[in-house]
N, C-alpha and C positions, 0 to 999 in steps of 0.2 A: 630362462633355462639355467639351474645349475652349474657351476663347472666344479670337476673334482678331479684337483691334481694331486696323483700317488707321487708318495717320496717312500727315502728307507732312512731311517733314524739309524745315524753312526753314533756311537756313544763311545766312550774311551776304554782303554781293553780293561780287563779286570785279570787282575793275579788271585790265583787261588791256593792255600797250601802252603805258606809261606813257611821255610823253614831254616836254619842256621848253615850257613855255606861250610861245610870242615870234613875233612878226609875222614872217611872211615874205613877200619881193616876190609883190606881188597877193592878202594873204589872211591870216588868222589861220588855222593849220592844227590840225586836229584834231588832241588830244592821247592821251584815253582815252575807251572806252565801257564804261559797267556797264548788266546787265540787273537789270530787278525781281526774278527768281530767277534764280538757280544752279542749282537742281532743282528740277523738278515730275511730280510721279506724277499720271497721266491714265488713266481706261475708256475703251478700244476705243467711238470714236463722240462721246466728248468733245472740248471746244474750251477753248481758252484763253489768252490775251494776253501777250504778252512787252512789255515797256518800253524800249526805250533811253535812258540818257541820257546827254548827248555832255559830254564840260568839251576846253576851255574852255568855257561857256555862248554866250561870241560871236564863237562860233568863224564863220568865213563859210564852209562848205559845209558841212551837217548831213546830207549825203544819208549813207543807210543804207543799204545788200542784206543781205538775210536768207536764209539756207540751213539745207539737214538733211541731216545724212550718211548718213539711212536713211530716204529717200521711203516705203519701206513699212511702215514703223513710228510718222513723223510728219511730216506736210508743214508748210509756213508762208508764208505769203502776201504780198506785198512790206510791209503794216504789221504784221506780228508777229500776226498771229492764226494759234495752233498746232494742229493737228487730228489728235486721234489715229486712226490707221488699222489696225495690226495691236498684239499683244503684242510687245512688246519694250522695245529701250532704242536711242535715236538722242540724238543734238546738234544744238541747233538752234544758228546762230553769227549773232551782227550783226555786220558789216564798214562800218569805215569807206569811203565813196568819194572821200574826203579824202588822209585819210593812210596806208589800210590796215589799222590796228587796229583789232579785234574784240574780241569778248567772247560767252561760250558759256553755255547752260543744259542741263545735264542733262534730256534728257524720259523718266521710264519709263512704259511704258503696260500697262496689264492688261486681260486677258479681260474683257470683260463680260459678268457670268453673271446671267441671269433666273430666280429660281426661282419656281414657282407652286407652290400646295395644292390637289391636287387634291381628291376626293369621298371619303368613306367610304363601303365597302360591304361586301357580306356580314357585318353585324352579327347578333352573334346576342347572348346573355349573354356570353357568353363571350371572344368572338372579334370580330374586327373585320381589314378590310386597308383600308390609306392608298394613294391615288396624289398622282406630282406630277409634274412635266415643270422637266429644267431645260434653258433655250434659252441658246448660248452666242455670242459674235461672230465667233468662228471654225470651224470643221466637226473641229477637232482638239485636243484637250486633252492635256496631264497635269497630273499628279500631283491629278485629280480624283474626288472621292466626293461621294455623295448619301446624302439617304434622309429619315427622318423622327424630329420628337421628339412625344413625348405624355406630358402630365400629368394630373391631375384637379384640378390647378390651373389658375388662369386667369390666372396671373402671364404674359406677353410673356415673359418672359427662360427661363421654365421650368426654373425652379431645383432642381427636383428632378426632372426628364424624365428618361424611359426614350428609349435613343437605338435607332435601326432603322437599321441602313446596307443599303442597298439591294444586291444581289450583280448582279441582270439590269436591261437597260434596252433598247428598241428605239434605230432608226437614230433617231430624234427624242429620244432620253433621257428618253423618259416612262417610268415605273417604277409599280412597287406593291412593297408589302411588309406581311405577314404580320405582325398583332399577339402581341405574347404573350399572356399569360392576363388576361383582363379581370376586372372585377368586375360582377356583376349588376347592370342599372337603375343604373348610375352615367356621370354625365356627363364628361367625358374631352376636354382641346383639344389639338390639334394642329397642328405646322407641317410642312413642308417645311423642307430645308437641303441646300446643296451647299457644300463646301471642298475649292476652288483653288490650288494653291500657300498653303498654310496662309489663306487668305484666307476666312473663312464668310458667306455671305449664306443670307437666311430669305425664305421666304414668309410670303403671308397665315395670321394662325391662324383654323382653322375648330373647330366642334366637332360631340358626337354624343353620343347618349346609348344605352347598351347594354342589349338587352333585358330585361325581366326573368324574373327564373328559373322562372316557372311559364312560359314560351311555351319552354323544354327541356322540364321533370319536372313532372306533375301525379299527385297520388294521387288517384284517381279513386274512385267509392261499391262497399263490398265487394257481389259481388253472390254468389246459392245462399247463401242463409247458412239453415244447418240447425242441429241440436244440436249436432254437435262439426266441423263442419265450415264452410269458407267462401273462395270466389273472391278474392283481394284482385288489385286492377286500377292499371293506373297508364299514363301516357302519353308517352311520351320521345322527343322530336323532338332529331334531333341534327344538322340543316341549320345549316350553315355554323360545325358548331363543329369545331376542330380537336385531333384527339386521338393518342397513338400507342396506349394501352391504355383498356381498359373495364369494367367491372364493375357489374350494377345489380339491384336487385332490391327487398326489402321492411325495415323494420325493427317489428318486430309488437311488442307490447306489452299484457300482461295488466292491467288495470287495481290499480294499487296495487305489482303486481310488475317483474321486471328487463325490459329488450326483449332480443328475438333478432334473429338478422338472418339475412334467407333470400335466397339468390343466386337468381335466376331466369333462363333462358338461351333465352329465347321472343319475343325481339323481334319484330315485324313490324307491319308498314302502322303507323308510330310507338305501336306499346302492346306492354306484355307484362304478366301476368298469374301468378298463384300458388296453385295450390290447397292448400290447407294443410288435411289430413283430422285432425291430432291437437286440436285444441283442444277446451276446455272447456265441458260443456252449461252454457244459460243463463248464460253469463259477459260480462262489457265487456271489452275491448279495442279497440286503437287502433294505427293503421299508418299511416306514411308510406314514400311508396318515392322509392328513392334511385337516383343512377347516380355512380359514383365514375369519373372523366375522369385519366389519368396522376395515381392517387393522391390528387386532389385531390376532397374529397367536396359532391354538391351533393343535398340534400333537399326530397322536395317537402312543401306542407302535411301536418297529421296528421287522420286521417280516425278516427271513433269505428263500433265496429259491436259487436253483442252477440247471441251466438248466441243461437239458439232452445230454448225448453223443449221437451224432450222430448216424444211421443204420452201418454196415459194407456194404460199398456197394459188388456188385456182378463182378467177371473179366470178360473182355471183351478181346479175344485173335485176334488180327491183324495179327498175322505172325511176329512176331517184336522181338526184344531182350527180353521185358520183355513184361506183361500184363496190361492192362490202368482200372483203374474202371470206371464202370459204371458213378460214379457221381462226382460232388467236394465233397473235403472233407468237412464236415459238411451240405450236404446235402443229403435230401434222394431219390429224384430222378432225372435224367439226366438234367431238366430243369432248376433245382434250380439252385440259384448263392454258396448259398455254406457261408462257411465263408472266413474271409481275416484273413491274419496272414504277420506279420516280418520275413524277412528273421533270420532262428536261432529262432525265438519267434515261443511255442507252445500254445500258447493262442489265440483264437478268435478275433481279434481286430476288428467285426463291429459296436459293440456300438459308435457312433461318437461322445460322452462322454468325449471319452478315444482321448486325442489329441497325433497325432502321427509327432513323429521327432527326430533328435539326441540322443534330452536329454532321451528319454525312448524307446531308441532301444536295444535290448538284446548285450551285452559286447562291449558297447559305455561308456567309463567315461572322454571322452575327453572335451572340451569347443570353441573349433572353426570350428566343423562338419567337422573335418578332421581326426586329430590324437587322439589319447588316445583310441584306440580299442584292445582290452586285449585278443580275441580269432578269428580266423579267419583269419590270415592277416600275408602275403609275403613277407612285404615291412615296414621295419625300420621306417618311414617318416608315418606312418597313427600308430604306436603302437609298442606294444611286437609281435615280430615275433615268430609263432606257425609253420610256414609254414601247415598250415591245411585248404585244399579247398575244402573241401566237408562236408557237415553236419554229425555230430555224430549221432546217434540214439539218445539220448536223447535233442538235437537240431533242432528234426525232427518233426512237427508237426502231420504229416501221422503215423510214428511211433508210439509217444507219446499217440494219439488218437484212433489210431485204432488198432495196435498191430504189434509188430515182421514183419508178413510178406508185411506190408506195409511200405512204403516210398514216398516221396521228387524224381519227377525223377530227373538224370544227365540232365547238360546242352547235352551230347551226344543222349541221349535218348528223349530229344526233339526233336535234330537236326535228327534225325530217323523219327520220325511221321512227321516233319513238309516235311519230302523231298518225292516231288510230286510220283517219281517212287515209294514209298511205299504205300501212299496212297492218296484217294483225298480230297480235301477239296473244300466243296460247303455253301455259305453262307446262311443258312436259319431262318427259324420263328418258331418254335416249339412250341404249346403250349402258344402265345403270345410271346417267350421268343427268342432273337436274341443270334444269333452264328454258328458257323462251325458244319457243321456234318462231322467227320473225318472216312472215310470209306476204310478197306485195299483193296489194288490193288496185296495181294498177292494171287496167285494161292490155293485152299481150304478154303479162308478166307474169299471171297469178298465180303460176304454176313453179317459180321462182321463190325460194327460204333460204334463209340461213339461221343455222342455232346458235343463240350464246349460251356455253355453259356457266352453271353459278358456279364462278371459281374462288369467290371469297375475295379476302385481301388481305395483303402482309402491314404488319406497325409491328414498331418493336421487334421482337424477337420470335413474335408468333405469324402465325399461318393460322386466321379466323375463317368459319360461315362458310366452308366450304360444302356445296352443296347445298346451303339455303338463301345466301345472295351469292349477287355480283357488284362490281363495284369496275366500271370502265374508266380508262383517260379520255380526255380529248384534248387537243391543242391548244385550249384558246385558255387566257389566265382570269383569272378572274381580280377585274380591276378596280374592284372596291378594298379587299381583302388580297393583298398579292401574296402572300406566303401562300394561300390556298389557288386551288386549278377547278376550271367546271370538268366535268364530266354528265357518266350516266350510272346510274344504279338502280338494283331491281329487289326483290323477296317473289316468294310466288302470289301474294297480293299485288303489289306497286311496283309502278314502272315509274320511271321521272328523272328529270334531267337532277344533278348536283353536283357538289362541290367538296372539296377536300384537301387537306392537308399535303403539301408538294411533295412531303416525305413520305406520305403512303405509296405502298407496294401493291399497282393495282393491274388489271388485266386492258390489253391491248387489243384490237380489231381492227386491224390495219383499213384501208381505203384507197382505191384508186380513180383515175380522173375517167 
């Protein structure tokens, strides 16, 4: 920002009329007059005093007339009082009535311009607009701008101001102008400014303080919070903030793990909302929701929510060694897929967030997806040998979850349900939902099923074959291959026992005794 400091140029007086000092009949006649100034700059509506002084000093007629060669610009009064009347530039002359000579002062006059500061309004966080009004002494200007400066300093001179020049103004030159981007809850002064013919005048500084950022973005309490499922909620008032693009929605985050960030496109009556059905049973996480303004991102507080544990499901008796439940684990009814889980991992892993492999498989700290497995394992060449093939209860995600008398069945007690003389398996549609309905063929039973649906299986960062396999745990390790677990798996061809990689994210059917 310019700075333009007015002066007035004193210059030395000037003698005009110089003539020989000697008495003449009847008089000593005046020789010269000098004024106090040569030049003087005056605002429209100022006054100001001219001097004469006559030599000889005794001299005998001292009378003076005063004139201006541009009454509209500056008049003057038979003793030298000068009054500025429009913009411009006039001469003011004192004349001898003696002898005739004179002596002149330059008068320039200028606009007198009045700036005021007006009021802040429409603050938001964000956003803010200034008015001001500048009042001038004539109804016509140039070479005139206004507008405004603002700091979050409180310095007068505003040394580091962001300048606003204003584009519109009514017939009274009151204005407004649009802030740029503010900063939340932070306090901001302000002036007015207009420049004149390079000349600046300021108003009063005012100031204001800009909202804060929760009266835009509130993350509000997750509400429906189920097993793998949950509402996240948030509030975004966007009055008086100025934007040309938008963007807003959630940033979720599993507890310990990376966040995601989910766009939401459901604005209304200032809220919008996210239902998010993949998350993990009985897990913490934490969401704050955002609105990203031209790029620039604004967050509201982070809100904690932890889904729910699962129903217990109900037994289901086949005639079998043990009893099957009703449903997968972490679902509540036979249809559901349930949640996925690592072999030995009692945590939910369907959030596909959460990338699954080596590096974050439960008692894996090896680096070539082979060796460095510290529990579990037979065989020297893959770890520390435990010789331990079968899940502990506290390795047990059935357990873990549901309680003591459930379990992880044996790869044995697979190979039980899957063997035809026990019972049948017919591939069906339940409900929309593909999978086997497993029904006993033992005598008092027959009348007893239960369905696995094909829930697929998580690697990596995907969620595969849902609804064309299944891919089950069981407890027992597989003690050729210890990084891998037996299980069961199915297509709507093949049924049969196998085995898998410990990092797979696979579906559970809990069992009890």
């Amino acid at each position: 920002m310019k700075r333009f400091f007015p002066f007035i140029a004193l210059a030395a007086v000037t003698v005009l009329s110089v003539f020989s000092c000697q008495q003449e009949p009847g008089g000593i006649r005046v020789s010269s007059i000098s004024l106090s100034k040569s030049t003087l700059e005056l605002t429209v509506g100022d006054q100001a005093s001219l001097d004469a002084t006559i030599s000889p000093d005794n001299a005998t007629n001292k009378k003076i007339s005063w004139s201006s060669s541009k009454k509209s610009v500056a008049t003057v009064t038979p003793d030298g009082i000068v009054d500025a009347v429009s913009a411009g530039t006039a001469f003011i002359t004192a004349t001898s009535e003696d002898s005739g000579v004179s002596a002149k002062c330059e008068i320039t006059v200028k606009e007198n311009v009045i700036i005021v500061t007006g009021e802040a309004t429409h603050i938001s966080c964000r956003n803010a607009r200034f008015s001001g009004k500048v009042t001038l002494s004539q109804t016509t200007a140039t070479n005139l701008s206004f507008g405004v400066l603002y700091s979050t300093s409180s310095d007068g001179f505003f040394s580091s101001a962001t300048q606003l020049e204003a584009t519109e103004s009514d017939a009274e030159n009151c204005f407004t102008v649009d802030s740029g981007v503010l900063e939340p809850e932070t306090t901001y002064y302000y002036r007015s400014y207009a420049i004149l013919n390079d000349e600046v005048s300021y108003g009063q500084i005012e100031s204001f303080k800009t909202l804060a950022l929760s009266s835009m973005i509130q993350t509000l309490d997750a509400s429906d919070v189920y097993p793998k499922e949950a509402t996240l909620n948030a509030m975004l008032d966007l009055t008086d903030c100025k934007y040309s693009s938008i963007e807003y929605g959630f940033e979720l985050t599993l507890d310990g793990g990376q966040a995601k960030t989910i766009t939401a496109n459901n604005l209304a009556d200032k809220a919008f909302s996210y239902r998010d059905e993949t998350l993990s049973i009985n897990t913490g996480y934490s969401y704050a929701a955002f609105v990203k303004l031209d790029d620039i991102l604004y967050k509201g507080e982070t809100k904690p929510f932890t889904t729910t544990a699962p129903p217990e499901p109900s037994l289901v008796d086949l005639g079998l060694s043990v009893k099957w439940a009703s449903c997968n684990l972490g679902a509540s009814k036979p249809t559901e897929c349930g949640g996925y889980y690592q072999w030995a991992g009692t945590k939910d892993v369907s959030d596909t967030s959460i990338y699954l492999d080596h590096g974050n498989c439960p008692y894996y700290t090896g680096s070539d997806n082979v060796s460095g497995w510290t529990k579990y394992n037979t065989q020297s060449a893959y770890g520390t040998v435990d010789n331990k093939t079968v899940l502990e209860a506290k390795d047990d995600a059935a357990a873990v979850t549901l309680g003591g008398k459930w379990r992880i069945p044996t790869d044995e007690e697979w190979t039980e349900l899957i063997n035809t003389d026990n019972c049948s398996w017919t591939w069906k549609t339940i409900d929309g939902v593909n999978g086997y309905k497993v029904q006993s063929k033992k005598p008092g039973y027959t009348d007893n099923w239960i369905f696995l649906p094909a829930a697929g299986n998580r690697c990596y960062e995907y969620l595969i074959t849902v609804g064309s396999h299944g891919g089950y745990w069981s407890s027992s390790l597989h003690t050729d291959y210890t990084r891998c677990a037996y299980g069961m798996s199915f297509d709507p061809i093949h049924v049969g026992r196998s085995y898998n990689n410990r990092y797979y994210g696979q579906s559970v059917r809990p069992v009890s005794e």
